[in-house]
N, C-alpha and C positions, 0 to 999 in steps of 0.2 A: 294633696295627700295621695288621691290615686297615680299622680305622674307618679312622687315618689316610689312607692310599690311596683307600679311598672317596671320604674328603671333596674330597681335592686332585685326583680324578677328576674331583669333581663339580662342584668351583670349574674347571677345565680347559674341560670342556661349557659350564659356565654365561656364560663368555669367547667361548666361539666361537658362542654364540646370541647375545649381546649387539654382536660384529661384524658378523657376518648380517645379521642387524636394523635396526642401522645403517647396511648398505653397500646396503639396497636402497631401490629408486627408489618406495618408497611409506611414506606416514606412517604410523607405528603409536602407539596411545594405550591402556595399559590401566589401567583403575581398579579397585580393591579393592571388598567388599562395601558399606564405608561410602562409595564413589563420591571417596575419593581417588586419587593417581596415584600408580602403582606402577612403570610402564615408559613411556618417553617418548624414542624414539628420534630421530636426527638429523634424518633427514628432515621429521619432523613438528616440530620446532624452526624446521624451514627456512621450511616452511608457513607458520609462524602465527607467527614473527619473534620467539621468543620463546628464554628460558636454560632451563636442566636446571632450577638452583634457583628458579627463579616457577614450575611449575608443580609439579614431583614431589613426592611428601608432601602434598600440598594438594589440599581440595575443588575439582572440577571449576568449580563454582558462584565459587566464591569469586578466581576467576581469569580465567574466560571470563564475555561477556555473550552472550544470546541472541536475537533478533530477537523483533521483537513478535507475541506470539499464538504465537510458535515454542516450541522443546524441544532437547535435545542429544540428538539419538539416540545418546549412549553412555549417558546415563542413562536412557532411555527403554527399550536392551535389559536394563538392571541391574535397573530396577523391575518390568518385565514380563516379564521370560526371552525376550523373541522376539528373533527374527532379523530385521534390517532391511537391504534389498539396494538399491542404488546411489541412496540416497536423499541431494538436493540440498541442504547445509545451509548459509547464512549466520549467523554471528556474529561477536565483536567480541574481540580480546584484550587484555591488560589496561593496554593504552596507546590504545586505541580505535580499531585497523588493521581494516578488514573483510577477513573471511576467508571464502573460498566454495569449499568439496570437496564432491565426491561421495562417499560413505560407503557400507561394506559393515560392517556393527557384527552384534557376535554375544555373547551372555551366556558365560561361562566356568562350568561346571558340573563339581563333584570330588563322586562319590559319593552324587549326586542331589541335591546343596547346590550352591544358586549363588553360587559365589566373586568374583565379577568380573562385568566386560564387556570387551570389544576392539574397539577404530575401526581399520579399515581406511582410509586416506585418499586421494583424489589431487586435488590440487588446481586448481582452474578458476576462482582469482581473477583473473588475467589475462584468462584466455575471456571473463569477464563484463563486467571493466571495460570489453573491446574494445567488444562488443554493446552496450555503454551508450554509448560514444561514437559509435558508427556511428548509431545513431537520433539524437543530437544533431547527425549533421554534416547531415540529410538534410532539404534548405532547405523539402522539399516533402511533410514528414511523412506517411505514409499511415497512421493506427494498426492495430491490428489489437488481437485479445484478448490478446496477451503484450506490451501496451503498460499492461494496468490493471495499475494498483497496488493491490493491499490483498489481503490473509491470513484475513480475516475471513467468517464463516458466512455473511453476509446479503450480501454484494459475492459472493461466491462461486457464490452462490446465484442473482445477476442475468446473471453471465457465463454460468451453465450455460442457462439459458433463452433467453440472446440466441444461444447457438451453435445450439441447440434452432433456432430460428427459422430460420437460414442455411439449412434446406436445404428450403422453402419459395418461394413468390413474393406471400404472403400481407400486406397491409397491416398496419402495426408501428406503435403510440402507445408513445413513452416518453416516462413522467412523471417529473418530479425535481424541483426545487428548482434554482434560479439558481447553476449555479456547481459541479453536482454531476459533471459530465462525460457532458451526453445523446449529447449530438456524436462524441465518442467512442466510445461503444458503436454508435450508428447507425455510423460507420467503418467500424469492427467486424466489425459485421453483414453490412456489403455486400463488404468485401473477405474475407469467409469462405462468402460464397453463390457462385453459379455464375454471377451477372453480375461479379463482381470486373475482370473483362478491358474491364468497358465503362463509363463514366462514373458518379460518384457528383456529382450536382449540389444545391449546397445554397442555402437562400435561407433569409433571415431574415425572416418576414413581418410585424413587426413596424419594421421597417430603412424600409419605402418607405411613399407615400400608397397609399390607396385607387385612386386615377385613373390611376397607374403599375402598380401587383400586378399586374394582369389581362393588362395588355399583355407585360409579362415573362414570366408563366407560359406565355400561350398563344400568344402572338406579334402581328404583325400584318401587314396587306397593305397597297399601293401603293393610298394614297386612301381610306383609312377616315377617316382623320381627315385633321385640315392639319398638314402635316410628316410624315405616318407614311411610312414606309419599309417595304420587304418583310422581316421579320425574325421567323426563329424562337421560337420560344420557350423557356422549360427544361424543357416536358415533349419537344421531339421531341429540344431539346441531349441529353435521359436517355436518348433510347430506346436501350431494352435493357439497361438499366442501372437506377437508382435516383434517386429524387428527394428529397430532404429538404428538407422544410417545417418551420422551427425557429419554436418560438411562435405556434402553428395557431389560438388564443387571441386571436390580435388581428387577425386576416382579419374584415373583413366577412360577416354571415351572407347576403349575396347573393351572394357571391364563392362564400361556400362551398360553396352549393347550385352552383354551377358545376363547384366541384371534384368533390364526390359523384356528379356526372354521368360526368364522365371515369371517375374509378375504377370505375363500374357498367360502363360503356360502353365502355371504353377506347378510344374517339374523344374527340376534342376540333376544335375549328375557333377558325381566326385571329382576330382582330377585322377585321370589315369583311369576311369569305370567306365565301361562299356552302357549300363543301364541310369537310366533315367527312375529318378525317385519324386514321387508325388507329395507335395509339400503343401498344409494350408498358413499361412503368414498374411501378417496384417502387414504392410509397409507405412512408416513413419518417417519422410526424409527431413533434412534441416541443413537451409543454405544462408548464409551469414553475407549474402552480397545478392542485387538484384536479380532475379532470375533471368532477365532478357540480355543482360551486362554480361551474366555467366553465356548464356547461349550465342551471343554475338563475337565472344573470344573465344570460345570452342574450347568452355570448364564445364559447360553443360550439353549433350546431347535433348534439342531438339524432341523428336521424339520419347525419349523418359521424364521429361519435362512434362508433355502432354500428358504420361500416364500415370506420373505420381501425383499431378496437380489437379486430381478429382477434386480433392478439398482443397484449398490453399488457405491458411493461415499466416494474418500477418502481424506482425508483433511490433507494436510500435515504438521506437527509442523512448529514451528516459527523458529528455529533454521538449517530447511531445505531449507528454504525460505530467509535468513537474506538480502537477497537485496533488500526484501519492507520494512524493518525496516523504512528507510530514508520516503516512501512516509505516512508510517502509524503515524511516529512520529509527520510530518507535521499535517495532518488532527488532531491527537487527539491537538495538540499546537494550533490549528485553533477553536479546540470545545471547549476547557474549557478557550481560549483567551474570544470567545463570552458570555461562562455560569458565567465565573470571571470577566468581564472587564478589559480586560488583554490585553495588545501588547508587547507578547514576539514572536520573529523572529524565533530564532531556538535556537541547543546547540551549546555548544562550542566542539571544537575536542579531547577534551579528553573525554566528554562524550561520543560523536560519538563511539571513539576508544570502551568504555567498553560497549556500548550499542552492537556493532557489535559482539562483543566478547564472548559475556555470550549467554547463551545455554538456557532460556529463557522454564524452565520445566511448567510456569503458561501459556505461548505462549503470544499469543496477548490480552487478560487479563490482565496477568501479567502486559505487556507494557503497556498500558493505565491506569494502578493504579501507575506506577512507574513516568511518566509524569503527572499525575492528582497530587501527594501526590507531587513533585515537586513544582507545579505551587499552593500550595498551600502556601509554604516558600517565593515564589519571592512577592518583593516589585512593585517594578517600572521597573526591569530589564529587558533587551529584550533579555540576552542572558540568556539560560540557562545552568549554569554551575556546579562543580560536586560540592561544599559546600550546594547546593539546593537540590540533591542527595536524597532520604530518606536515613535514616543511617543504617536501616537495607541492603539497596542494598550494599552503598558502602564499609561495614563491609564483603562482601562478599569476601573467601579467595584467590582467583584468581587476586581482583582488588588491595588486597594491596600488592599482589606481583608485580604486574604492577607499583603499585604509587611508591616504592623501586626503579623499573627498572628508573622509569623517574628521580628520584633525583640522581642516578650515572650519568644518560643524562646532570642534571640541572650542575651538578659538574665538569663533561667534558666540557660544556660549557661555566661557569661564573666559574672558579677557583679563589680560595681564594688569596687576596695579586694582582690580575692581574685585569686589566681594566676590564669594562663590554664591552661585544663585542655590535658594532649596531644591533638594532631589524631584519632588513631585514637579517645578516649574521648570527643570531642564526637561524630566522626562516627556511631559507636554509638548513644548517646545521638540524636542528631537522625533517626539512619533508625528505632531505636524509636519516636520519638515519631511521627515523619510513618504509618509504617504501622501503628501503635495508632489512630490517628485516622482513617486510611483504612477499615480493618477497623471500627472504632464506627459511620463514617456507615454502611456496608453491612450493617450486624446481624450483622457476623463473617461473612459469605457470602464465603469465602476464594475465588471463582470470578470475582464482581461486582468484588471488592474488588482482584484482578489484571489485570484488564480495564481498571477505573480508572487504576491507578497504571502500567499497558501494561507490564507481564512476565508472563509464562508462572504458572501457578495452582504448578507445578511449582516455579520460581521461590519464589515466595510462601511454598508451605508450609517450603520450607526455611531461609527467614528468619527464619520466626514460629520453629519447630525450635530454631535457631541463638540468637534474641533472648530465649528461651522467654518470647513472646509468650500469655499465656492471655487468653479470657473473663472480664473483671471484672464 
């Protein structure tokens, strides 16, 4: 009789935790030891737009997607017992809606065994979307460092040196590749120093003749030449401010012995003036080919090499980096959904696969004209798939070796004369195959092999786990 009362005590309790829970204004998520869902309260349905039955009883994994290079800090406190406090997570649920909380997650521990984890949530998809459209509305962009994109060690790694640099007034070479975003970190750099309040002027010096440059940078006076007029230049339009010189590679070396002078000197004089004017100018140059390559064919003098590369910044191609592909696809999908009136979610996996794959010589350019001239074909569609493709990409010889590889796939699978196999036992079958093959090209390096295929190594291992994927 006493169990009885116990029990219905304790069904009683367990009713009024379960209203609780659900009546407050914050999401709660907890997962079991094997990182299924055990409690999955209303609020957090509200979040992440999803039923009781898609997620409860079911692997975290098998439900939610997670941003490239990223992690679920609910499995993150499960596998490692830590405590993780208000930390910013994006991912994807399992209709492909982005979802953006902040997260207080904590491991759940009975008797010195860790049972669990617990997500605390509040949600800031809305905050984010706003801030992403507020940079799209603003006709007169100014970037700054929470305008780059990418998650990745070695991007991460150039933002921390170009902040490093801001608080400086030191001359700054960055190097990059056509297309990598030099301009943007120069930006950057100057709206996070303490000229930000004063002009950032840029010139392309590859854009004009030899016989123009000179007069633009440093100006001219009344009667130097026939026609000249009294007019500034962009070193005094800079003063106080910054000057970028993009493609410092295609100056003339007698120009640039000019320029080397300023920056030594920080005077310069008009064309055709007698007086020297004292100028203060931050120098920001950008050269798009090796700097010793440039100095050894004689596009770069030597000496201004030495004096602009106090800081050197190096930007590293897009095909070094392919684990931000996933976050940079999103954002340009984000910008031309708002400039087209457009709600497409993402691509599809085949795209994925060829987007991961190509070597991407235009970089991140490249990639935003490939998704721009994309979303210019879709209709109504939310996913973007490869018939939307430009046709110059997928004309590329790499991908119809690929699209060949998949139709021996499609024939191993759906053979002629035999039943169609059910959807879920192809898809099985097809993700087996594609990450047996991924993990063979990388020698089984489960780390390289999720880098490639852009999921979390976390990710991965739980696939192989789930596929029991071994070493042949």
């Amino acid at each position: 009789m006493n169990e009885e009362i116990e029990l219905k005590e304790l069904l009683q309790k367990n009713k009024m935790y379960q209203q609780v829970l659900d009546d407050i204004e914050i999401g709660i998520h907890v997962v079991n030891a094997e990182g299924k869902t055990i409690f999955y309260n209303k609020k957090m349905m509200e979040i992440e737009s999803m039923e009781m039955e898609d997620v409860l009883e079911k692997n975290l994994l098998d439900v939610f997607s997670f941003a490239q290079n990223g992690y679920s800090t609910l499995l993150e406190a499960l596998h490692k017992g830590s405590s993780i406090k208000n930390a910013k997570q994006t991912y994807y649920n399992n209709k492909g809606k982005e979802i953006t909380t902040i997260n207080n997650t904590f491991p759940i521990i009975d008797k010195g065994i860790q049972i669990g984890a617990v997500e605390i949530a509040r949600d800031v998809t809305k905050y984010e979307r706003l801030l992403r459209e507020n940079l799209f509305k603003k006709g007169n962009t100014k970037y700054t460092f929470e305008s780059i994109i990418g998650s990745s060690d070695k991007i991460q790694e150039v933002i921390d040196t170009s902040k490093r640099a801001t608080r400086t007034n030191s001359s700054i070479l960055i190097i990059g590749e056509t297309g990598t975003g030099k301009e943007l970190f120069a930006q950057s750099i100057h709206n996070g120093s303490n000229r930000m309040s004063k002009p950032l002027v840029s010139q392309n010096c590859a854009a004009l003749p030899d016989s123009l440059i000179e007069g633009i940078l440093f100006g001219t006076r009344v009667g130097a030449f026939t026609g000249a007029v009294e007019r500034p230049g962009l070193f005094e339009q800079a003063d106080g401010g910054t000057l970028l010189l993009d493609e410092i590679n295609s100056m003339n070396p007698t120009l640039q012995a000019k320029l080397l002078r300023v920056i030594q000197e920080k005077t310069f004089r008009r064309i055709g003036d007698t007086k020297d004017r004292e100028v203060d100018v931050r120098i920001i140059a950008t050269i798009n080919e090796d700097p010793i390559d440039a100095i050894s064919k004689g596009r770069l003098r030597k000496d201004l090499f030495y004096r602009l590369s106090v800081v050197s910044i190096f930007i590293p191609p897009l095909k070094e980096r392919k684990q931000d592909i996933e976050d940079l696809v999103q954002f340009f999908i984000d910008k031309y959904n708002h400039l087209f009136a457009m709600n497409v979610k993402s691509v599809s996996s085949e795209v994925w696969s060829m987007l991961l794959e190509y070597e991407w010589p235009g970089n991140v350019r490249e990639l935003e004209h490939i998704i721009e001239g994309s979303m210019n074909l879709l209709e109504h569609e939310e996913i973007l798939t490869y018939s939307f493709l430009p046709i110059q990409f997928r004309n590329k010889p790499q991908f119809q070796s690929e699209r060949n590889t998949k139709k021996d796939l499609d024939e191993m699978l759906i053979q002629k004369g035999r039943n169609i196999k059910p959807l879920e036992e192809y898809m099985e079958e097809a993700e087996t195959y594609y990450l047996k093959k991924a993990l063979k090209h990388h020698e089984f390096n489960v780390t390289k092999a999720a880098k490639a295929l852009g999921m979390s190594r976390q990710n991965l291992q739980y696939r192989i786990k789930k596929w029991k994927i071994s070493k042949e």
